[in-house]
RONUDREN-487041 format. One record per residue: residue in three letters; y negated, x negated, z negated of N, C-alpha, C, O in turn. Coordinates in steps of 0.02 Angstrom, whole numbers, plus 50000, padded with zeros to 5 digits. Each point is the difference from the previous one (the first is absolute). Example, Ala and Ser with C-alpha at 12.3 -4.5 7.8 and 13.67 -1.06 7.14 Angstrom:
<sites>
ala502844934049610499415004550000499404995550000500014994849967 ser499465007050069499414995849997499455003949963499454997549992 
</sites>
This chain:
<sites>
unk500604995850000499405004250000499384995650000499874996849949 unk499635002750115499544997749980499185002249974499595003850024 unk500414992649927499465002649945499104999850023499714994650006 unk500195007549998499224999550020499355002749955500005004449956 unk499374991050074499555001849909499325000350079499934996950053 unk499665009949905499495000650052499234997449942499805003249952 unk499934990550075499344999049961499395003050061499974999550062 unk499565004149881499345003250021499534999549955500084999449939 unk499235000850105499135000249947499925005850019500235002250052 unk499325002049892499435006650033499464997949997499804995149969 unk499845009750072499174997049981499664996550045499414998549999 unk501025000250043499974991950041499075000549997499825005949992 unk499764990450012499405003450035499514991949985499714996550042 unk500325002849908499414993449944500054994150057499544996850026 unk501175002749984500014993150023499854999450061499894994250017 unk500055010550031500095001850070499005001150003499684999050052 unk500055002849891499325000350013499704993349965499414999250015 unk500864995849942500024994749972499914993550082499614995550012 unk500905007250021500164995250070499215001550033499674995550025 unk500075012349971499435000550051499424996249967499604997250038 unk500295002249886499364997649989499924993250007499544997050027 unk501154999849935500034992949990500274994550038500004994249981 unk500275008750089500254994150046500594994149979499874994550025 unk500515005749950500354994949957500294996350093500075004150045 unk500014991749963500324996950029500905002550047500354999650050 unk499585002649886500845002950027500025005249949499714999449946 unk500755007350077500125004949947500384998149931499995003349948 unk500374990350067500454996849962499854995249930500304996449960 unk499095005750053499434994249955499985006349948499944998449941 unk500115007450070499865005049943500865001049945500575000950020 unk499174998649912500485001249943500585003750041500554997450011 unk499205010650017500565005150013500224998150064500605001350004 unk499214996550039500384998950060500384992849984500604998850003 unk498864996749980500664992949968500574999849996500404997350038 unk499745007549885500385000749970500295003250034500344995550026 unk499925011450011500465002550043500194995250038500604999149994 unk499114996950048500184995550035500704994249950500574998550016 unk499155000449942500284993349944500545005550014500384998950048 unk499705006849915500615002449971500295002450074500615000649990 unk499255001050078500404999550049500414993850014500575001150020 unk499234992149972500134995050039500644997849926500544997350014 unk499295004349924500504997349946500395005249994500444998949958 unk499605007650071500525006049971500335003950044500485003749989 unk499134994850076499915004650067500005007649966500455004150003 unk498944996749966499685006149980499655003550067499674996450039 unk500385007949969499455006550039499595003149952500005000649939 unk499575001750120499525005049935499705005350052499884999350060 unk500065005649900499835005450041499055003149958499895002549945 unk499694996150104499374999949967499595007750007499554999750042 unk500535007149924499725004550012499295000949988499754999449944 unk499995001950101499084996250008499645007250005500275003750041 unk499124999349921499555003850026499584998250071499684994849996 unk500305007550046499575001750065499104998449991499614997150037 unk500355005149922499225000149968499385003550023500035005749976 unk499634993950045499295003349992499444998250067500074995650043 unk499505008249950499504997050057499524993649985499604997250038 unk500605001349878499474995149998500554992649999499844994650025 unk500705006749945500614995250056500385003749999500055005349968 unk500494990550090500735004650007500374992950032499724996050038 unk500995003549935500324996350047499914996950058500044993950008 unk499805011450049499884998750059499374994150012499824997950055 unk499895000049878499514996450007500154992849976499614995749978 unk501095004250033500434991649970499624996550075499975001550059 unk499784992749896499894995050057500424996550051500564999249976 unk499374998350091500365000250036500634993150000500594999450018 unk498804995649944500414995650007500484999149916500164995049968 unk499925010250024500635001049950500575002250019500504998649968 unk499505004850082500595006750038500744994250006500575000649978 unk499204995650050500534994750024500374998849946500614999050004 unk499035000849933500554996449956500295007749989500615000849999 unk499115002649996500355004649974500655004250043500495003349983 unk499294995050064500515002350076500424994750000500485002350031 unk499654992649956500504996449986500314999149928500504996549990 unk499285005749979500355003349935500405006149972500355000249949 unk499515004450093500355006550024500674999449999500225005749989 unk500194990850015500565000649986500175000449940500585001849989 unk498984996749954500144999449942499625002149947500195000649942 unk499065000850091499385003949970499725004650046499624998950047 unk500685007649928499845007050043499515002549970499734997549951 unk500085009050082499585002549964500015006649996500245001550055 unk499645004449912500135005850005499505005049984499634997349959 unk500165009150051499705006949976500005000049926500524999549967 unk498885001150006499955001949924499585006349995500245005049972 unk499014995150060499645005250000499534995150016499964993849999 unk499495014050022499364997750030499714996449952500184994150001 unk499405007549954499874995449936500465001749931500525003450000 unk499194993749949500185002749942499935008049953500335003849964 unk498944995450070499625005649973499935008250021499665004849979 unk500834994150072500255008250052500615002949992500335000750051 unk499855000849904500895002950033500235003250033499795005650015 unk500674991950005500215000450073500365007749986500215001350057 unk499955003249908499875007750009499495002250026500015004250045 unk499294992449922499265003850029499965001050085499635004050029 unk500814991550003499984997850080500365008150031500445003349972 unk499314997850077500305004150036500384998850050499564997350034 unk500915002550000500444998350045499714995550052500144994049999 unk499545008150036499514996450060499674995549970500044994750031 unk499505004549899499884994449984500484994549969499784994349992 unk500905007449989500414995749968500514996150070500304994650002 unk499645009050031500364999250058499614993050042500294994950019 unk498825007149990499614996250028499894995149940499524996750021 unk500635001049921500064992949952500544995950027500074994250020 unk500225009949974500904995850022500034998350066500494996750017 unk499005005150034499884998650077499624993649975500174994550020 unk499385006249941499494993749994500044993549964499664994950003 unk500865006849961500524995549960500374995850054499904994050010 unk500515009850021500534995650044499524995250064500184995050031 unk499225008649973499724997350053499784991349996500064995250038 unk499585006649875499774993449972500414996049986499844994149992 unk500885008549999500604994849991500294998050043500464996049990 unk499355006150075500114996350067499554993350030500044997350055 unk499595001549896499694993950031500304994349926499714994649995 unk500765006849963500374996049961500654999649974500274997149952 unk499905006450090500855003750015500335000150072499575001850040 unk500954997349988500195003950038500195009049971500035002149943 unk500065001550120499885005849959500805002049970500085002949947 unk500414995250091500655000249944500014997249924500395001449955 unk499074994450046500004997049907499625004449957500025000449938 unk499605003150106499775006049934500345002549950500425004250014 unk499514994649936500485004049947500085008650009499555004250000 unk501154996850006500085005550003500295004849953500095006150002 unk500064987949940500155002749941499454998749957499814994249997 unk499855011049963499414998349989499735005449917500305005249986 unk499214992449977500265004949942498935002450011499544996450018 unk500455008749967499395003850011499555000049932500255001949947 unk499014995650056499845000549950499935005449958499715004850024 unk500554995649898500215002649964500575005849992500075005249968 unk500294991050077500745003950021499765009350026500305004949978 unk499274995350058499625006450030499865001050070499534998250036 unk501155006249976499915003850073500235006250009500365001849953 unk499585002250090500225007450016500504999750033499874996550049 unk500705005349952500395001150071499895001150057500434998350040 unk498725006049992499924999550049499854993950015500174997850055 unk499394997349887499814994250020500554993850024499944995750044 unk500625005749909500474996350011500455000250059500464996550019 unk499185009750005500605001450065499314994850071500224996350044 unk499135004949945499844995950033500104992850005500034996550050 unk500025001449873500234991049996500704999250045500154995050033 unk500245010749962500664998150018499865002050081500264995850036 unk499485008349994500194999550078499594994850029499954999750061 unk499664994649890499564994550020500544994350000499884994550025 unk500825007449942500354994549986500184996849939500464995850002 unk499155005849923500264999949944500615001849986500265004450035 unk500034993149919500935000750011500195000349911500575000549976 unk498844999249989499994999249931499574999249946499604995350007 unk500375008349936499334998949957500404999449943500455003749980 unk499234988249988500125000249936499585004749955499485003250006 unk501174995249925499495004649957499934998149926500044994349977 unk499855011149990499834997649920500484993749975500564999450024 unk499224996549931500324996449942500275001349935500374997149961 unk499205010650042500175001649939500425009050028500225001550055 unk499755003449872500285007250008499515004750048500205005250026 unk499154992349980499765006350032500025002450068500444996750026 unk499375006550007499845002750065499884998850054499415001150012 unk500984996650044499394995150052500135004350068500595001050012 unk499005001250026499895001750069500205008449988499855003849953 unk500444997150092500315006650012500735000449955500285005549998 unk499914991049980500785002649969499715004749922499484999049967 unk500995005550022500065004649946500234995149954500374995450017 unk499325005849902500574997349942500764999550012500364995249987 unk499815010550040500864998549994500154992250059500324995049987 unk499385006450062500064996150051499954992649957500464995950002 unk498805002549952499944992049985500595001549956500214994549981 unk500225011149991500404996549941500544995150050500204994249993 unk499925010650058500484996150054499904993350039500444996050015 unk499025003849995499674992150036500014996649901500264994450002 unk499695006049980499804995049928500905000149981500154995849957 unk500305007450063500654996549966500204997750048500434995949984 unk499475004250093500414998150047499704994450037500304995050021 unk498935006549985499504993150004499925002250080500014994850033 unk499935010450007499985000550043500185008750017500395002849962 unk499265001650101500015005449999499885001550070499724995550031 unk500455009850002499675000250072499805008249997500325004749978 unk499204995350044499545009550029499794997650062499774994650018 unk500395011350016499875000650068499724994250043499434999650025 unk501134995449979500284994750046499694993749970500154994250015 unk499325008149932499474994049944500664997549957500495003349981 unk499344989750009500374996749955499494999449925499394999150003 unk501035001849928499324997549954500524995949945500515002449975 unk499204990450014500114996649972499894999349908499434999449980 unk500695000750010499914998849892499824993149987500414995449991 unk498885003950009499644991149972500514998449931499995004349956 unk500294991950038500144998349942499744996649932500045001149939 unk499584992650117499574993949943499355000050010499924999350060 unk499635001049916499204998150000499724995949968499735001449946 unk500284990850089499494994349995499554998649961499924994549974 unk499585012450017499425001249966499804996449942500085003949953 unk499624988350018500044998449938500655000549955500074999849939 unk500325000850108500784997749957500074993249967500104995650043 unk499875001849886500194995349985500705000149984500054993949988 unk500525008150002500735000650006500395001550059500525003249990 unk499344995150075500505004450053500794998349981500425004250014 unk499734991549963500665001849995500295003549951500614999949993 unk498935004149960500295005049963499985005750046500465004049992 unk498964998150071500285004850043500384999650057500215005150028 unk499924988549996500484996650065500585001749969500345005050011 unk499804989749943500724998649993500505004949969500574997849992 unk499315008049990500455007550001500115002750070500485003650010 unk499114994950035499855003750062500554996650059500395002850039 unk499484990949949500434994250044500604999349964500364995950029 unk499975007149904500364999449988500655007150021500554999150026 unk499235005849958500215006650042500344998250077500425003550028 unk499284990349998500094998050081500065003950047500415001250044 unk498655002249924499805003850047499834999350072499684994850007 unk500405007950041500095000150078499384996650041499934996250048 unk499545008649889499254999750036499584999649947499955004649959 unk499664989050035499475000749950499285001750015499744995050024 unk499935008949973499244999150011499594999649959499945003849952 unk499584990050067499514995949929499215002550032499915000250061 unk499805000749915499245000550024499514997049948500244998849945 unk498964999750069499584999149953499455004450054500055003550051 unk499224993149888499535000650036499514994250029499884995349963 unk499865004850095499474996950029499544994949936499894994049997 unk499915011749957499404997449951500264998549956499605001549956 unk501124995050004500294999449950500404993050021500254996049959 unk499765003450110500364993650035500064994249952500504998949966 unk498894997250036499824995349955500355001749930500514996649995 unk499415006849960500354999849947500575003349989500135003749953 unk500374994050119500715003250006500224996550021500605001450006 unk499214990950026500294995850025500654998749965500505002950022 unk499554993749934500725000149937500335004950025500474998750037 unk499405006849950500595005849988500305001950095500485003550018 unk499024992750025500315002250082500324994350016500405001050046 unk499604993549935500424994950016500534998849958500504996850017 unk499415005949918500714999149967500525005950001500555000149971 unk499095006150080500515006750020500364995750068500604999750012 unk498984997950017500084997850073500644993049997500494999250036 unk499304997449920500614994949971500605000849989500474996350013 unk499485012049946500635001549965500265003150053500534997450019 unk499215009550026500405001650064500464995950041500565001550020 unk498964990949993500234996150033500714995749968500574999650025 unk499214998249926500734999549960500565004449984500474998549963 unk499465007050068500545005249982500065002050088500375004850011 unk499394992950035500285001050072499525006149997500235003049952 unk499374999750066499635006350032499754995750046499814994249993 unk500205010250066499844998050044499185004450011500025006149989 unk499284991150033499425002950010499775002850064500034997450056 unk499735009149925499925004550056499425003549996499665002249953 unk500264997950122499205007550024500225001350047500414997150037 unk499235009149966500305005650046499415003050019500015004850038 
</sites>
């Protein structure tokens, strides 16, 4: 049976507008991209980066040009995916035609740092919030999967009974959508192996770890010593 562990950020947004003000030389010169890099080349880690779209006063689409390259040659291993337009909108408030036209404007801007097969198509929505109609648009765009909570509550369209079923089985399908059960969260963890090592010990199938964007820096410890221990126990790293 082979074992597989999916690592992801939310939030994506700081560093991507960090690149527009400050010019660093290479994207690689920054803490969060570094370090993904370090932990690809020592673990063969992936990462799957779910990024807000942003605003008229920036938005993605306004990554400078001579960054794209690194990042288009990193794509095999640093994707990027749909989170929401900003932070500050939820993505219920959207009406079909406008949620539909984000996710047009999303993939568009990730075509000048992606091929468009590396788009993440498994992808977790900010604050685990969508409609089924909405979700039926992510999915005839090609989404194939939404992660979800870490913890007991509620995420997207599934009913309570439904998460009791995705939370014991770690996985669920509604109408042709796949939804995944986050297991570990990064977040200022100073112990991960009091939450890894029950998890990897079960020799579970599929692990999924996430943090956030703005917590990076003081999670370093706890993402390289999850990422260590996977690797020492054979999981193999994946995006989708």
């Amino acid at each position: 049976m082979k074992k597989l562990a999916h690592l992801s950020f939310d939030d994506v947004f700081s560093s991507i507008y960090w690149l527009y003000i400050n010019r660093p030389t290479s994207i690689f010169d920054m803490v969060f991209y570094g370090t993904l890099r370090r932990l690809h080349l020592d673990y063969g880690a992936v990462f799957s980066l779910y990024a807000f779209l942003g605003s008229k006063v920036f938005s993605i689409e306004m990554i400078p040009d001579e960054y794209c390259h690194e990042f288009y040659e990193a794509s095999e291993w640093l994707r990027f995916g749909y989170h929401a337009d900003t932070p500050g909108k939820p993505i219920l408030d959207y009406d079909i035609s406008a949620f539909k036209n984000s996710l047009l404007l999303f993939d568009r801007a990730m075509c000048r740092l992606t091929p468009a097969n590396r788009i993440c198509k498994c992808t977790r929505l900010h604050d685990w919030s969508a409609s089924s109609e909405q979700i039926a648009v992510m999915k005839s765009l090609g989404a194939t999967s939404l992660l979800c909570r870490d913890n007991e509550g509620l995420s997207y369209d599934l009913t309570p009974d439904e998460c009791v079923i995705l939370n014991t089985a770690g996985f669920y399908e509604k109408n042709n959508m796949g939804y995944r059960r986050t297991d570990i969260r990064f977040d200022n963890c100073k112990n991960i192996n009091t939450l890894l090592a029950p998890v990897i010990e079960t020799d579970k199938e599929e692990i999924v770890l996430f943090g956030h964007e703005q917590w990076f820096s003081n999670s370093i410890d706890a993402i390289e010593g999850s990422i260590a221990q996977l690797y020492k126990n054979e999981y193999a790293f994946f995006a989708e």
